[in-house]
C-alpha positions, 0 to 999 in steps of 0.5 A: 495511540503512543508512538511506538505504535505509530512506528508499528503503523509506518511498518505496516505501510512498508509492508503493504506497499512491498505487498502491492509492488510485488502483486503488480509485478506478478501481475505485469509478469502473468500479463506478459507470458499470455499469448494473444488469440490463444486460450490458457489450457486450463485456469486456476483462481487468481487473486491478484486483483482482489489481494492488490486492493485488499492491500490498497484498502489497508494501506489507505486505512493505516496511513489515515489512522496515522493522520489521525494520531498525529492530528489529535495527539500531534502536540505530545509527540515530541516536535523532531519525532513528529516530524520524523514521522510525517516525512516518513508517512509523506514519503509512503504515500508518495511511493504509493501515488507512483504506483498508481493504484488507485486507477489499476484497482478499478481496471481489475 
């Protein structure tokens, strides 16, 4: 994988983790318009949950992939590129730990 498609693969990240914010939010926002002891007059199919982890499961395969790369192809990779990318990868996944989905998927 070249770097131009390492930096396609830092977006994708992005863009998964927008993803997974805005899923949560959604999430919180249905939870907090519920009215406890109350059953909704009706129920649509929401795919909330399996979009969030559908979502996780891309951004936990990228991110791996991207390791990969830069594990195998790691000494081609000019050093201030590399680097440039590692803190951006780093910084992605450290946003995504904070939204601790890991343990929200498995309550879903």
């Amino acid at each position: 994988m070249e770097d131009i498609d390492l930096h396609a693969g830092l977006r994708s990240l992005d863009e998964s983790l927008r993803r997974m914010k805005d899923l949560l939010a959604w999430g919180e926002l249905k939870q907090s318009e519920a009215r406890p002891g109350q059953s909704p007059s009706f129920q649509i199919y929401d795919s909330t949950a399996t979009d969030l982890r559908d979502k996780y499961s891309h951004f936990l395969s990228t991110a791996f992939q991207i390791h990969g790369i830069l594990h195998e192809h790691g000494a081609s990779i000019p050093a201030p590129v590399r680097e440039i990318l590692q803190r951006k990868l780093a910084k992605l996944e450290q946003e995504a730990r904070q939204l601790n989905l890991h343990r929200r998927c498995l309550e879903y």
